[in-house]
C-alpha distance (Angstrom), angle and dihedral (degrees) to the residues before:
residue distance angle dihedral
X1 . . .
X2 4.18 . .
X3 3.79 86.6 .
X4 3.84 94.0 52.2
X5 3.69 90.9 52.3
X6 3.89 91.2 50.5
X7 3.54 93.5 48.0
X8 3.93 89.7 52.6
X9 3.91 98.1 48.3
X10 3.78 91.8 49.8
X11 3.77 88.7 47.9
X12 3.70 86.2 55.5
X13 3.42 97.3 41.1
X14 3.94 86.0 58.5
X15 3.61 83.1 45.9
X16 3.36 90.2 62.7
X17 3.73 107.8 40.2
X18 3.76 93.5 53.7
X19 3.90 80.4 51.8
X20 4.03 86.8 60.7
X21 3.07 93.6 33.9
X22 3.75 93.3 62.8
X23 4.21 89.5 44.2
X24 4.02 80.2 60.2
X25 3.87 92.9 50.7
X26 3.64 95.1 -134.9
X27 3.49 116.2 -176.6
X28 3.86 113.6 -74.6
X29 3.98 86.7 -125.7
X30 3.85 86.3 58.0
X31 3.96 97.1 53.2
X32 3.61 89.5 41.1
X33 3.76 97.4 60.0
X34 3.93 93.7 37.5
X35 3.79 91.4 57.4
X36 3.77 95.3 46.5
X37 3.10 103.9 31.6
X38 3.87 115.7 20.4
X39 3.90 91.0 -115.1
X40 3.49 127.0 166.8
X41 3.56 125.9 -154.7
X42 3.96 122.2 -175.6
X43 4.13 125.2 -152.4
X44 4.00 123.7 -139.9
X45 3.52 136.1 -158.8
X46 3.67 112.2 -146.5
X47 3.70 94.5 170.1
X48 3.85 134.7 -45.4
X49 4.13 90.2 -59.9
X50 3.58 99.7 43.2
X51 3.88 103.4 54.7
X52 3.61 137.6 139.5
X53 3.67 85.5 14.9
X54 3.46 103.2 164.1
X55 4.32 127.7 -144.0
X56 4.05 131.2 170.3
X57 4.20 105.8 -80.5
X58 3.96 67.0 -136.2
X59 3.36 103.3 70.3
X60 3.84 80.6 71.4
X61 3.59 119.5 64.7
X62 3.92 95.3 -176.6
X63 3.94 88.5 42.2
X64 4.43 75.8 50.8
X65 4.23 83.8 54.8
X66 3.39 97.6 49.1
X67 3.56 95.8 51.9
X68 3.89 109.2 41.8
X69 4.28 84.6 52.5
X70 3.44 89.9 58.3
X71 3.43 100.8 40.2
X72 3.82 84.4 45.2
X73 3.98 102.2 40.5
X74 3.73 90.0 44.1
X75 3.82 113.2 27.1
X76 3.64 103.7 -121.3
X77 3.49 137.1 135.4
X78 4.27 124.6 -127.7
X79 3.07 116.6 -149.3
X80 3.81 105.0 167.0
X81 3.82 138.3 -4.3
X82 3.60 144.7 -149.0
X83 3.85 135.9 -141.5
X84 4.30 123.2 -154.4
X85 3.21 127.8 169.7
X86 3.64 114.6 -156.5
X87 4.34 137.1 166.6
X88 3.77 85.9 -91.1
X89 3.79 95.6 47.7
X90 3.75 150.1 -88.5
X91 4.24 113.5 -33.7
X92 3.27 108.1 -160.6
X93 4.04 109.9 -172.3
X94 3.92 133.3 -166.9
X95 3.14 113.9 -148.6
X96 4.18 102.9 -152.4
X97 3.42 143.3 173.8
X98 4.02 116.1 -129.9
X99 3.92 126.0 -136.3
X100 3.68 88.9 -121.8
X101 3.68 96.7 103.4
X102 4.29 91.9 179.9
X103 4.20 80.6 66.5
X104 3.60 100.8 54.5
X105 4.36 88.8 76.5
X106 3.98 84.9 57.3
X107 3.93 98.0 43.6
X108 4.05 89.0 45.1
X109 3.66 87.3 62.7
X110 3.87 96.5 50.9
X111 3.78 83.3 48.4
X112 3.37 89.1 62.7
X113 3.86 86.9 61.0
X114 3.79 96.1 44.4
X115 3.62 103.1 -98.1
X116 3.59 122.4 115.8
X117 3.68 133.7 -176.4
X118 3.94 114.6 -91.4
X119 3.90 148.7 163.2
X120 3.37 101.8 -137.0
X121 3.91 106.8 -154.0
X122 4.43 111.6 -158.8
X123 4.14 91.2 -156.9
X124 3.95 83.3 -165.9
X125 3.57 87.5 51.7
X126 3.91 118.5 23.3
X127 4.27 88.1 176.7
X128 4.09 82.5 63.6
X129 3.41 92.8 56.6
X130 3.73 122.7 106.9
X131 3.79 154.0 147.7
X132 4.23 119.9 -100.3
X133 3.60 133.2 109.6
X134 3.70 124.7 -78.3
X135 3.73 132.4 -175.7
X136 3.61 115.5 -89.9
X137 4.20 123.7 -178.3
X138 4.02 131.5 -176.6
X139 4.07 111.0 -93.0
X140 3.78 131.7 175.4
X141 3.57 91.4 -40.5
X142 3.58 99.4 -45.9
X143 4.23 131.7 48.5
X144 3.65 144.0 -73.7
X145 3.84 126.4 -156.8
X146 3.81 109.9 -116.5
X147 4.26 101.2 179.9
């Protein structure tokens, strides 16, 4: 019976990612492969031209780490993620979707306003890293970071 339940919530919590990841108009390409295949696909900003490029999370093997440990140590689900590169280093944030279902109302409405829930990992600086909302908006395909 525990394994029927478990199967369910992470069905809904795909459920719901592809929902936000449709209110982000991702790239249809991206969706696709996420809802067949579980595939994760991260956006950069190189600079104010080159943003919401998107690349396979993939491509990445310690980008890979980072994300089955906290998918693993905290039961969510990523759905997308986003790379920045700022004067204190490179921010690389998951944006996820929690098991909590009775949270999902709350987070909806802060979607709404651009900000969606992330772990936002400092690879410089792993004790900087941290869960929270930060603003996310629609860009060439992929997403930029806003706040």
């Amino acid at each position: 019976m525990e394994q029927v339940k478990e199967i369910d919530i992470n069905e809904k919590m795909k459920t719901e990612a592809l929902s936000r990841m449709r209110s982000l108009r991702l790239m249809k390409q991206v969706m696709d492969e996420f809802e067949e295949s579980g595939t994760i696909y991260y956006s950069e900003r190189q600079n104010k031209i080159f943003d919401g490029i998107l690349y396979y999370l993939e491509n990445e093997p310690a980008f890979v780490k980072l994300a089955k440990e906290l998918e693993e140590r905290h039961g969510v689900l990523i759905y997308h993620a986003q790379l920045t590169h700022t004067y204190d280093g490179d921010l690389l944030s998951f944006l996820y979707v929690s098991q909590y279902e009775d949270e999902w109302a709350y987070e909806r409405e802060d979607m709404k306003k651009g900000y969606f829930m992330a772990y936002v990992a400092n690879i410089q600086d792993p004790m900087c890293s941290e869960f929270g909302t930060i603003g996310i908006a629609p860009r060439n395909g992929g997403v930029t970071r806003t706040a």
